[in-house]
N, C-alpha and C positions, 0 to 999 in steps of 0.2 A: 156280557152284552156290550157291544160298539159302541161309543155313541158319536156322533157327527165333531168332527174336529173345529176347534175354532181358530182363526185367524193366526192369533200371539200366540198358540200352541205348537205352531210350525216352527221344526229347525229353519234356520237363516231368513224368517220371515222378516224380520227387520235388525240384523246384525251394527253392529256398532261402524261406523264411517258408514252407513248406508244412502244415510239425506240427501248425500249430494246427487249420486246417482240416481235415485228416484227423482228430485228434482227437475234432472237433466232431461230425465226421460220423458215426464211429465210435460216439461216445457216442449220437447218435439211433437208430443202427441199436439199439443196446442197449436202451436205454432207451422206445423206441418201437416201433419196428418189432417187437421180442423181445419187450418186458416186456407190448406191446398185441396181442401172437400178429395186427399184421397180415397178416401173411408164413407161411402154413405150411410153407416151409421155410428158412425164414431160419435159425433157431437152429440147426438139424443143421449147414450149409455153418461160420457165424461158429464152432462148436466145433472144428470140425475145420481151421480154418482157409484155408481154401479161396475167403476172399472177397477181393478185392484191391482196396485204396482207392485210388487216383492223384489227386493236382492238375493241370489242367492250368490255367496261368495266361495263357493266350493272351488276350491283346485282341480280337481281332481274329475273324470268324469261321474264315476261311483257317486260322491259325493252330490254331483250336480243332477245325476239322474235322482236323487232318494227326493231331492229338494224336491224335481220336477214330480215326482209320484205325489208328494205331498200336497203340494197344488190342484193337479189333477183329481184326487179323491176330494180335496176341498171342495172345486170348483163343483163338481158332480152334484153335492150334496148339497151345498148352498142354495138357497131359492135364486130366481133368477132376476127380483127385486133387490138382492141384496147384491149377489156378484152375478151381472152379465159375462164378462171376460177377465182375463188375467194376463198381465205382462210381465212375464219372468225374467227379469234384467239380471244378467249374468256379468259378473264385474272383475273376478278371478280365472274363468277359463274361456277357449274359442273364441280369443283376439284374433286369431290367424282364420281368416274366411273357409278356408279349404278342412280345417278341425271342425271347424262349426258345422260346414254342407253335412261333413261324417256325420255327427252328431244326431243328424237329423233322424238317422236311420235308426239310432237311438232311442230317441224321442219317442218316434212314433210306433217303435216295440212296445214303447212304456205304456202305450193308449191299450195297445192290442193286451198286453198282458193285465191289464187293467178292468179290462173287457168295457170300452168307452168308445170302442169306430163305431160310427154312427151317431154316438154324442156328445165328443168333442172333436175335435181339431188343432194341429198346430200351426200356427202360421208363421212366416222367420224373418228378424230384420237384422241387419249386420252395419256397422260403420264402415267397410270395404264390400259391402252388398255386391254381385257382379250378375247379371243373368245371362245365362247360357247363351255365347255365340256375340257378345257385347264384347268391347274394350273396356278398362280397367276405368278410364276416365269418360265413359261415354256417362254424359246426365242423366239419360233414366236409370239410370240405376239408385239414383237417388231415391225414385218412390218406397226404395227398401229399404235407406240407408237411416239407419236410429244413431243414439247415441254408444250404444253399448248393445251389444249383442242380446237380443230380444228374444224370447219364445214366445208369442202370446197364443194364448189359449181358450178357442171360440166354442161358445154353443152354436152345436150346428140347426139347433130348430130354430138359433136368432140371425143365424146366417140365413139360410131359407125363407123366413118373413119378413127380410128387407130383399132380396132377390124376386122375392113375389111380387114386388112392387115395381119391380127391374124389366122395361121391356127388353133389350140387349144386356144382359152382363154384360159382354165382351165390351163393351161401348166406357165401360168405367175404366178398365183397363188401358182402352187406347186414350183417353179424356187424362187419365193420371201422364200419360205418355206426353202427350200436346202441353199438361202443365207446365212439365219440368223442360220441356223447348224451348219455352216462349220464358222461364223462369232464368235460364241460362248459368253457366256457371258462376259470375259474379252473383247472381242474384241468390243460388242457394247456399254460396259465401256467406254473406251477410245473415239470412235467415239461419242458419248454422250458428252461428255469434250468439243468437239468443239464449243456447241452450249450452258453448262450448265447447273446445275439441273433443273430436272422439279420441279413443287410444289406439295406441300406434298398432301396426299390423304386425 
């Protein structure tokens, strides 16, 4: 008989040298994601505690997919009081943006093999984030830009019941847009400092 995996039972759920990077991560989600209302429901979940940071330090992709399986089944089984979401801080592999886009393709086998489309989702954030059709340095790209290469992992029925509330989605998107304009590069310099460099590409 299975029984529901807990937290500390997961490989690389909190590996040794991990604090810092969770930390870092942490401090963005606050600092950005919160203080720049990308996320309309981020700050509800991070009050109530409900968000769960993991390192996984795998090399390897094998290694990072098993992590991410581990998570995924976690997340599934978890009530949604205990873990709304999950940010899978990747701290040993997909420094390089173009590994990581691959990656994705990855990822998202893992949901389908998993049998989870439809209730989870992966969302992606990178320290060289770039979106399609943008320059390398153009500032929206920062809405994506974390400290360390991110997978988070949403319930899609808690996605839905703040979209409910959403007369335009699209209007959060271009509003993330307008922040980081008017935010400028100096200015995500500095907000960047709170939480320290990302790693090199």
């Amino acid at each position: 008989m299975s029984t529901k995996p807990e937290p500390n039972d997961l490989p690389h759920a909190m590996p040794t040298g991990s604090a810092h990077a969770i930390e870092q991560t942490r401090a963005w989600l606050q600092h950005a994601v919160i203080g720049l209302n990308l996320c309309p429901f981020a700050k509800a979940v991070v009050v109530k505690e409900q968000v769960r940071v993991v390192v996984s330090e795998a090399a390897e992709w094998e290694g990072l997919r098993a992590d991410l399986c581990s998570e995924l089944e976690l997340l599934a089984h978890a009530s949604e009081d205990e873990i709304d979401t999950t940010l899978v801080v990747c701290t040993a592999a997909l420094a390089d943006f173009d590994d990581f886009n691959d990656f994705l393709e990855v990822a998202d086998d893992a949901v389908h093999v998993l049998d989870l489309e439809g209730t989870v989702q992966i969302a992606s954030f990178h320290p060289h984030y770039r979106f399609e059709g943008t320059d390398a340095d153009d500032i929206t790209n920062a809405t994506n830009r974390a400290p360390w290469p991110v997978l988070q992992l949403l319930r899609e029925a808690s996605i839905e019941r703040v979209l409910a509330k959403v007369d335009d989605p699209d209007a959060i998107y271009r509003a993330n847009m307008q922040a980081m304009e008017a935010l400028g590069e100096s200015g995500w310099a500095a907000l960047s400092a709170r939480w320290g460099a990302a790693p090199a590409a």
